[in-house]
C-alpha positions in Angstrom: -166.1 -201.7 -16.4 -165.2 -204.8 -18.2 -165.9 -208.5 -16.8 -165.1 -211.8 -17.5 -167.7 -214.5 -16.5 -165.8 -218.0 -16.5 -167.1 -221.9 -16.4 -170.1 -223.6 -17.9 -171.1 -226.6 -18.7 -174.7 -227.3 -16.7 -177.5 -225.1 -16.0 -176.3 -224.8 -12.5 -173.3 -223.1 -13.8 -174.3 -221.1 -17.0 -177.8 -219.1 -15.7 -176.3 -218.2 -12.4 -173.7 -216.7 -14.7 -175.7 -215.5 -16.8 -177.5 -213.4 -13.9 -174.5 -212.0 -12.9 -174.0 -211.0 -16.1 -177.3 -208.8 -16.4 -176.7 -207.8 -12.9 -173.6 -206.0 -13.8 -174.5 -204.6 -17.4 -177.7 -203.1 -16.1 -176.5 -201.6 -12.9 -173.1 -200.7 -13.7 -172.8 -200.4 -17.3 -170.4 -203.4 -17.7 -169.1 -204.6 -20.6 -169.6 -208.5 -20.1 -167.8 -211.6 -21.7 -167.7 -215.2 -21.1 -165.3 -218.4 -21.5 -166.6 -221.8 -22.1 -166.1 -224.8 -23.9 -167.9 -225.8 -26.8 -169.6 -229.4 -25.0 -171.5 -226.9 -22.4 -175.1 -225.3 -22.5 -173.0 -221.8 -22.2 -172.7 -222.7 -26.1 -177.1 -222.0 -26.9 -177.9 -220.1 -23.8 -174.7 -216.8 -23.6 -175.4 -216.0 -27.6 -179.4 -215.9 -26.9 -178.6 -213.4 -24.1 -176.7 -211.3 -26.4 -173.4 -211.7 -24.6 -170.3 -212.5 -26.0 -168.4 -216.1 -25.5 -164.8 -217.5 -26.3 -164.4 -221.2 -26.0 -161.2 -223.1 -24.9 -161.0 -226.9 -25.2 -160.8 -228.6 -21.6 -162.1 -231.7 -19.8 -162.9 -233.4 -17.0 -160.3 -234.4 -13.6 -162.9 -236.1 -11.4 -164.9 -239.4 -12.3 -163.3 -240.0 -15.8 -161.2 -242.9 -17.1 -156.9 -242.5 -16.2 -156.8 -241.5 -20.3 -159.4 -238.8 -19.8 -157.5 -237.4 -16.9 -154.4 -237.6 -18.8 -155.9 -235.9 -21.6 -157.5 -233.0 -19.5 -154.1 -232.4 -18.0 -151.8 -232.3 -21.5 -155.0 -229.8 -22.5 -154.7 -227.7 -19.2 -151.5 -225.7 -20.3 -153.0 -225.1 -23.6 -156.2 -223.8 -22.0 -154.6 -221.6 -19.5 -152.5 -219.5 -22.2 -155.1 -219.4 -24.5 -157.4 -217.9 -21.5 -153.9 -215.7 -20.8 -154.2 -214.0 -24.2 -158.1 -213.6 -23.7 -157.0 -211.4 -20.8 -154.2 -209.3 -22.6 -156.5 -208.4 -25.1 -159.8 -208.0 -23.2 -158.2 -206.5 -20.3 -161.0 -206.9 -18.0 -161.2 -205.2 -14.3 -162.4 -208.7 -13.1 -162.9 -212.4 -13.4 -165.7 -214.0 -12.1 -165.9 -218.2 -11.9 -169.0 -219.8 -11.8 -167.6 -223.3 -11.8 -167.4 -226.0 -14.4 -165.0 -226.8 -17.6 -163.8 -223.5 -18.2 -163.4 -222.1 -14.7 -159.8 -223.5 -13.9 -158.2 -222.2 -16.6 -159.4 -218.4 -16.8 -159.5 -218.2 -13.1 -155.6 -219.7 -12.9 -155.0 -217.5 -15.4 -156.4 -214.0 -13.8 -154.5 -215.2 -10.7 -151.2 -215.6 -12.3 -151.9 -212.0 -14.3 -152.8 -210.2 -11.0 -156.6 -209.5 -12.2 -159.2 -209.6 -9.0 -161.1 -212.7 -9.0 -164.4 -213.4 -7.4 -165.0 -217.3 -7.2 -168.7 -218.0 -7.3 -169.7 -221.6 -5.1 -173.2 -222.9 -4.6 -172.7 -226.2 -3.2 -171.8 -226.7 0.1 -168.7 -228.3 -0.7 -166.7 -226.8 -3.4 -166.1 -228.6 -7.2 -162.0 -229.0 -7.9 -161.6 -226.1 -9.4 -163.1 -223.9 -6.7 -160.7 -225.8 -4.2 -157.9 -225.4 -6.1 -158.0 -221.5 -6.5 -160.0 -221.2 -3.6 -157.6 -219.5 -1.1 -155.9 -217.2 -3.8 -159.2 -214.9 -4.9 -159.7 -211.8 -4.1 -163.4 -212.8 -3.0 -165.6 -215.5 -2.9 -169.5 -215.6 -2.9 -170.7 -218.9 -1.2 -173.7 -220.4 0.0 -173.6 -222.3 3.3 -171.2 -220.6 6.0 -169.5 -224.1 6.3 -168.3 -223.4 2.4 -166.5 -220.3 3.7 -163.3 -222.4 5.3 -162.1 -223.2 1.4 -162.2 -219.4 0.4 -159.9 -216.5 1.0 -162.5 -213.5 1.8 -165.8 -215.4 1.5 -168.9 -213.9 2.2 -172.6 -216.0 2.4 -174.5 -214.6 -0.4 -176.6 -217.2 -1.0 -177.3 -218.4 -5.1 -179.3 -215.8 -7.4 -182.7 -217.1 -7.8 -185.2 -215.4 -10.1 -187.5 -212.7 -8.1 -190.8 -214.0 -9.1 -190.0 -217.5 -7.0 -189.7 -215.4 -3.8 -192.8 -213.8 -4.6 -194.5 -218.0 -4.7 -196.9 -217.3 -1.5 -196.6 -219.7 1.6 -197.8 -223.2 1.8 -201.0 -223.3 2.6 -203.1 -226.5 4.7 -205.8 -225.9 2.8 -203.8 -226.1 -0.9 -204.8 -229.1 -3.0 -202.3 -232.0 -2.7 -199.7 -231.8 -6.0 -196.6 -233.6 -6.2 -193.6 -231.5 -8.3 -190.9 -234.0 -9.8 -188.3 -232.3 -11.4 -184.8 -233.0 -11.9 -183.0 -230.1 -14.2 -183.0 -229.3 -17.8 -182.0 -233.9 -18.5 -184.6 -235.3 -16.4 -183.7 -238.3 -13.9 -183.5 -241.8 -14.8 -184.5 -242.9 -11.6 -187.7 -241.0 -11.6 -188.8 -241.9 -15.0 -188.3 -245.3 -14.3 -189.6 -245.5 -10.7 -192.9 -243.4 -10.9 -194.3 -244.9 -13.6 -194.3 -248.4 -11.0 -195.9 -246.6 -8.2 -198.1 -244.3 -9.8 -201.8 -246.0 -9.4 -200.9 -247.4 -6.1 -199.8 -243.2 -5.2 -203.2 -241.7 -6.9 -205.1 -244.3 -4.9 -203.2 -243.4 -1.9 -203.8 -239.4 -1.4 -206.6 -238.3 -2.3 -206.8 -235.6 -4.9 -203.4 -235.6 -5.9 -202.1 -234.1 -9.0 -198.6 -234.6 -10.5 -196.2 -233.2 -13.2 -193.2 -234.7 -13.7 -190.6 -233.4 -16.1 -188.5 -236.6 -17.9 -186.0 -234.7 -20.0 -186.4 -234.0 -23.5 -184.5 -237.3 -24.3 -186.6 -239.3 -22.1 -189.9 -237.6 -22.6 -191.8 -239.9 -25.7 -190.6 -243.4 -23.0 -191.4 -241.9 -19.9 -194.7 -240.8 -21.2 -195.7 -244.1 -22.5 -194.7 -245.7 -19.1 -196.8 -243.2 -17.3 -199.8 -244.2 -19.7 -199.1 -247.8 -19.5 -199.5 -247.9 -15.6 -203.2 -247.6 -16.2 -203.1 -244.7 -13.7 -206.1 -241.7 -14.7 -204.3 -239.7 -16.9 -206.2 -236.7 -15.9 -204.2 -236.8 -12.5 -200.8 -236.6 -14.1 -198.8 -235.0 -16.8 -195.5 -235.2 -17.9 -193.3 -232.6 -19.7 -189.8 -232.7 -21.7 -188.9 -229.2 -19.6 -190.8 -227.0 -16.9 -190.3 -223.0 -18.0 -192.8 -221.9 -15.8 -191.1 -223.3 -12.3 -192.9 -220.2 -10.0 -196.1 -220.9 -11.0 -195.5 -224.5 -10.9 -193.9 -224.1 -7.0 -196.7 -222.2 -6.1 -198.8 -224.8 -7.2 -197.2 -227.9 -5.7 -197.4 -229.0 -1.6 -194.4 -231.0 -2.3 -191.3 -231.4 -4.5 -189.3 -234.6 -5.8 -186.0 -233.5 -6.9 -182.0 -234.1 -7.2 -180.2 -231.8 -4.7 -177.5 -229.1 -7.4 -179.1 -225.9 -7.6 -182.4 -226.7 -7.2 -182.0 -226.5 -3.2 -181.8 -222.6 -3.4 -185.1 -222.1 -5.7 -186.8 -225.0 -3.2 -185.5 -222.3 0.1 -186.9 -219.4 -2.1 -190.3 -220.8 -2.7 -190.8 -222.0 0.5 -191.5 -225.5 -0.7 -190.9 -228.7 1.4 -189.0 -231.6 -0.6 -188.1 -235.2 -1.1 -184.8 -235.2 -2.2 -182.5 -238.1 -3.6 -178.8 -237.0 -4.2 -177.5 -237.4 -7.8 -175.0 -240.1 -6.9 -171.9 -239.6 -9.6 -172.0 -235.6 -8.2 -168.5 -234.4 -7.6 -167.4 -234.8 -4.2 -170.6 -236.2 -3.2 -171.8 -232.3 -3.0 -175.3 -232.8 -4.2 -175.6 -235.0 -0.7 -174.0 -232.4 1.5 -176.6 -229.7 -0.2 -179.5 -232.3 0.8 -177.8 -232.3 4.3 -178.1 -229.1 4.7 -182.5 -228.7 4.2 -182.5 -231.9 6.1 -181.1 -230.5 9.2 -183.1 -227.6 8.7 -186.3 -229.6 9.0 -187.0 -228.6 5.2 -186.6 -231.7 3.6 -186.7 -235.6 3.9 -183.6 -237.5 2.1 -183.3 -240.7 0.3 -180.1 -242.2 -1.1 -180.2 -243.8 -4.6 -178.5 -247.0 -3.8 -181.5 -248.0 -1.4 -184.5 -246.3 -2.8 -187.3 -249.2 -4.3 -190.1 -248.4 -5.6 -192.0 -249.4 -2.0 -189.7 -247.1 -0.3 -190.3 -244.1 -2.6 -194.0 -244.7 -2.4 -194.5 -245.4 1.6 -192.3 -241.9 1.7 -194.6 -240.1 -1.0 -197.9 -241.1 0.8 -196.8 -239.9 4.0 -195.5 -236.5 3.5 -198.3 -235.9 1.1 -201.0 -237.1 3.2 -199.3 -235.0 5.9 -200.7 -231.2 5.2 -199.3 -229.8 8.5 -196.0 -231.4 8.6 -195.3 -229.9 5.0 -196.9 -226.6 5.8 -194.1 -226.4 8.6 -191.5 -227.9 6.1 -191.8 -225.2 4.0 -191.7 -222.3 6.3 -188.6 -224.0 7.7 -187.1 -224.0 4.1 -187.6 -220.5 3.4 -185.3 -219.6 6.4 -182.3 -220.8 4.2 -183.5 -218.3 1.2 -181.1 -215.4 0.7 -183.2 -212.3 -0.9 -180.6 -210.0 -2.9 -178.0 -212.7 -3.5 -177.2 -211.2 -7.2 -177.2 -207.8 -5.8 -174.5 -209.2 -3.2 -172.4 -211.0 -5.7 -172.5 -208.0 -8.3 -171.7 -205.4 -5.4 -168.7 -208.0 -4.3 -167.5 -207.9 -8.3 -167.5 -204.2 -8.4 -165.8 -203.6 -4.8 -162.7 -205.9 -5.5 -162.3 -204.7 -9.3 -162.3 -201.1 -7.5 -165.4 -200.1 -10.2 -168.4 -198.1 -9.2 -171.5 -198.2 -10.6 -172.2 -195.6 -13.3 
């Protein structure tokens, strides 16, 4: 079996992929490729894995400047043959998108050389690209069952999350209060500048807390001098460039500050209630919709960027923290959106429409 994982860009995009990837190699012996562009993360992280990767030159549609657009568009052509021969030569018994740069222009070109396609969507409402090809796939592995009305063939899978966050054991009353900030592999500005105001006032407030907050490794030497400079015990806190051990740290924290991408299906996973504030330059607002979504599940509480203040994020803090049974109940409510065996679902749905079977 050959495959051909398409898109990039973000971690949301390349280490789902990646997973996939694995999934298929060691269960049915595939032969695995990948397309991306050489601005994305798929550029460090796809050679470390030992997989293969071809890069085509594409840009951005959405939230860019009228030359931008116009650029992406006189590129598109370009990046579609190019991803035309890839096929030809490869030859590969599927296509699998993960969103991002690269996705448009390998997944418009499987569709236009009749190869199955499996379009891969973790937000509740779909990036351009996943719209544009959505009703023409062979299959599509989505995330929330209101995602399934842009896809032809869609199927709630639920996103791949690593098998040792499942395993993070239940919130407990008794646990230790420790507040999680996180915010992928950049950071958040609005943390890193926001915490460092409240943190004395939030120490003072619940008793016992603990925090780690990652900053990005950009923002890590400032954020940590901010955090120092608040005169807050620096015992109680820690800040770190990038969090690699995120199960141990779930099972650790009783509650998680976060953006609202991918991170809402490891939060589901772990079990662990949330504060979440919407990154607000997120295409089609989807990192809102995601929030929505553990909101009306009772999982998480939701605050929008253009109104927090640092006395709103700390009255919100103090209260969920200082509240042991109302996050206890959070998280058990959160884990009802987890989805155990998502890769196994989306690496069965790849084999199934390329007509493969495992070896």
């Amino acid at each position: 079996m050959k495959v051909l994982i398409a898109g990039g860009g973000t971690g949301g995009h390349v280490i789902p992929g990646l997973a996939i990837a694995r999934e298929l190699r060691d269960t049915a012996g595939a032969e695995v490729r990948f397309v991306g562009t050489a601005r994305g993360l798929e550029t460090k992280l796809v050679p470390e894995a030992g997989f293969s990767l071809e890069l085509i030159h594409v840009g951005q549609l959405k939230g860019v400047s009228l030359a931008t657009r116009l650029r992406t568009l006189g590129d598109l052509p370009l990046g579609i043959a190019k991803c035309v021969a890839m096929l030809r030569e490869f030859k590969p018994d599927v296509v699998v998108g993960v969103g991002g740069y690269a996705s448009g222009p390998a997944m418009m070109a499987a569709l236009l050389l009749r190869v199955p396609t499996v379009a891969y969507e973790p937000n509740a409402v779909p990036g351009l690209t996943n719209k544009l090809v959505g009703k023409f796939v062979s299959a599509a592995a989505v995330s929330y069952a209101q995602t399934t009305k842009y896809f032809r063939n869609a199927t709630v899978t639920g996103v791949p999350v690593r098998a040792t966050i499942f395993d993070v054991a239940p919130l407990t009353e008794a646990q230790t209060p420790r507040l999680l900030i996180t915010a992928g592999s950049q950071g958040a500005k609005i943390f890193n500048d926001t915490m460092p105001l409240i943190l004395s006032r939030l120490l003072e407030a619940v008793p016992g807390l603990t925090i780690l907050h990652q900053a990005g490794a950009r923002h890590i030497e400032a954020t940590t001098a901010a955090f120092a400079a608040s005169g807050a015990d620096p015992s109680r806190w820690e800040v770190r460039a990038f969090i690699d051990d995120m199960p141990h740290q779930y099972a650790a924290c009783t509650l998680v500050l976060a953006r609202s991408g991918s991170t809402v299906a490891e939060l589901a996973a772990s079990g662990r209630p949330s504060l979440l504030v919407p990154f607000p330059q997120a295409a089609d607002d989807h990192q809102r919709k995601n929030a929505e979504v553990l909101v009306q599940a009772g999982a998480a509480t939701m605050m929008i960027q253009a109104g927090l203040t640092p006395e709103g994020l700390l009255e919100e803090l103090t209260r969920m923290l200082n509240d042991a049974p109302g996050l206890v109940e959070m998280g058990a409510n959160a884990r009802t959106l987890a989805h155990p065996g998502a890769l196994e679902r989306i690496a069965g749905m790849a084999l199934r429409v390329s007509r493969k079977t495992p070896n």
